[in-house]
N, C-alpha and C positions, 0 to 999 in steps of 0.2 A: 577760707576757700581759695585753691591755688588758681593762677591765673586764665587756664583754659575753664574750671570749670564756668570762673567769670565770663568767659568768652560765648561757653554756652549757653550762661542765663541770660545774653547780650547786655549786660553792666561794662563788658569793653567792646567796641567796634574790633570788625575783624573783615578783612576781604574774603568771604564768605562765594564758596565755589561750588557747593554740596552738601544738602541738609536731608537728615530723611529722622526716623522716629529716632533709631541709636545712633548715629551719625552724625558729623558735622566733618565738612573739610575747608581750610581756608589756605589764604597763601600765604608763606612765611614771612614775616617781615623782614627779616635778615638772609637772603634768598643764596645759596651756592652754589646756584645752577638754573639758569633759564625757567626752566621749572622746578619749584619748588612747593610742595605743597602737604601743609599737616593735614592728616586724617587720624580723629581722634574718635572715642567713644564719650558717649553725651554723659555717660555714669561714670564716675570716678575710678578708676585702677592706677594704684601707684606705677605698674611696671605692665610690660605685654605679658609677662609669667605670670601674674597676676587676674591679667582682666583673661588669658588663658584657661586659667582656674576655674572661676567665676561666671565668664558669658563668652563659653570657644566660639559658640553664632555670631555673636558681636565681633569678636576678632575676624572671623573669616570675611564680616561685611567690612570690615577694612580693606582687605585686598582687593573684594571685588570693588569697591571704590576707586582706589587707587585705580586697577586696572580701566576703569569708565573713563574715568579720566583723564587718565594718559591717552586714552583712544579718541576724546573730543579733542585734545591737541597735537593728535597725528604725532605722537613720538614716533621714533623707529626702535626705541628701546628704553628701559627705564631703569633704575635702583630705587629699591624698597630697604630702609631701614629701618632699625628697634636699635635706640638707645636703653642698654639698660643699666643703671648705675652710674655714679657719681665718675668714678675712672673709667669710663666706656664713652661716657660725653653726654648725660644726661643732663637735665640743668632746669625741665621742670616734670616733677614729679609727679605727672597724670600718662599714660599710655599714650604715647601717640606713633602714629607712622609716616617717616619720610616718603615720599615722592617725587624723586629728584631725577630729572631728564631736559633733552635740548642742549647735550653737551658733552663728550667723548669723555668715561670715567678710568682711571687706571685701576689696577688690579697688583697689589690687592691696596682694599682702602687706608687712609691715613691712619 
């Protein structure tokens, strides 16, 4: 079982921001940006291509996640990413989406 799915069966603690039936978002432990915050799917998808395939509902209730929640903390703007792949900067292998804001990002990313 990889580590978020642990997170979802609450076997590891997680600062826990957003819970709904497919959902779950908490905040990053290792933050690179004011806000920081995963929004994952409570079902296992290796990749966002993936849980695309699979549950496109689920994926879209990511964004609108994301976007709720950037808007309880009055961003003025935000960056939404999918790591997908080992050379892309993935590092655990369940879908999940960045939400990173509270902080002027350059263009284009690292």
């Amino acid at each position: 079982m990889c580590i978020f799915c642990k997170i979802v069966a609450k076997e590891i603690p997680a600062d826990i921001v957003f819970e709904s039936i497919g959902v779950l978002a908490f905040n990053d432990i290792t933050p690179q940006a004011p806000t920081h915050v995963l929004v994952i799917p409570k079902w296992h998808h290796e990749t966002a291509a993936d849980l695309a395939a699979m549950a496109p509902a689920t994926l879209a209730e990511l964004f609108t996640v994301a976007d709720q929640i950037a808007k309880t903390r009055d961003l003025d703007g935000y960056r939404l990413a999918f790591n997908t792949g080992e050379s892309a900067g993935q590092s655990v292998f369940h879908a999940h989406l960045h939400l990173l804001g509270g902080r002027p990002f350059a263009w284009p990313p690292g």
